[in-house]
C-alpha positions, 0 to 999 in steps of 0.5 A, spaced: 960 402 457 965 406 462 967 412 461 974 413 461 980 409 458 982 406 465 975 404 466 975 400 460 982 397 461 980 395 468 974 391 466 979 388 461 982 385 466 978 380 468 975 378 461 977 375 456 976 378 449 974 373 444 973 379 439 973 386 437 969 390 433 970 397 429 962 400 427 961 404 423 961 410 428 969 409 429 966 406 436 971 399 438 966 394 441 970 389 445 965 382 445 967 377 452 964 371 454 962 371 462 958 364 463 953 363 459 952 372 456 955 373 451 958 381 453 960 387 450 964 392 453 965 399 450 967 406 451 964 413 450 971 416 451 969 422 456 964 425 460 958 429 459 950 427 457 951 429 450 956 424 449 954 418 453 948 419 449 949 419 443 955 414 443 949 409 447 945 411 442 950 408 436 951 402 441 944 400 441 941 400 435 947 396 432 948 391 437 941 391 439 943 389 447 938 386 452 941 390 458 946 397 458 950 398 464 955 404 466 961 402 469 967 406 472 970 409 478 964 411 482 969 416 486 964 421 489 962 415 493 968 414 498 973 409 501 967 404 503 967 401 496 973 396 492 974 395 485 969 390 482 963 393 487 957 394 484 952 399 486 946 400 484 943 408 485 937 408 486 935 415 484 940 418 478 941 427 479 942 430 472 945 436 473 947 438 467 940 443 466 940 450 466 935 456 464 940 463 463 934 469 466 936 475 466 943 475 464 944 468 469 945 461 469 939 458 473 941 452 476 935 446 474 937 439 477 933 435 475 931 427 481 930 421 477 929 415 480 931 408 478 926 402 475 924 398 481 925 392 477 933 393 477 932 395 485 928 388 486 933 383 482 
């Protein structure tokens, strides 16, 4: 999954596409081979939790897929990085959850850690 246009055109890049495939939710799956997996690549057209959710939601009980990967820009991360690095975060920051208290919104920020099975492979 990426988020933007140029995420998904870049991965195109380096696959080949042997099929594509319009759902019943007007999402566009691109199926790659890489090896011997059988790929898809899709994008969610734009950023935020609601939208990542739903659309990965869509893709998951269509496709029915062993794995879910996010794949984009990383641009908080900095130079130290090139196109194709894989980084693996080890704690995820949802910073979208707020409470309004008295007239203000009240920041909640919410760690959450990644699976220790995808920090040890």
């Amino acid at each position: 999954m990426t988020t933007l246009d140029e995420e998904l055109l870049a991965l195109q890049e380096f696959l080949v596409t042997k099929d594509r495939i319009l759902s019943e939710h007007s999402s566009t799956y691109y199926i790659c081979d890489v090896g011997s997996y059988s790929i898809t690549l899709m994008s969610i057209f734009g950023m935020g939790n609601s939208a990542a959710a739903i659309k990965t939601t869509q893709a998951i009980r269509e496709l029915e897929p062993s794995f879910v990967f996010m794949f984009g820009i990383a641009g908080g991360v900095g130079d130290e990085i090139s196109l194709g690095d894989v980084i693996v975060s080890t704690t995820i920051l949802y910073y979208e959850g707020a409470k309004i208290k008295l007239g203000r919104k009240e920041a909640r920020p919410q760690s959450i850690r990644a699976d220790a099975a995808v920090l040890t492979k």
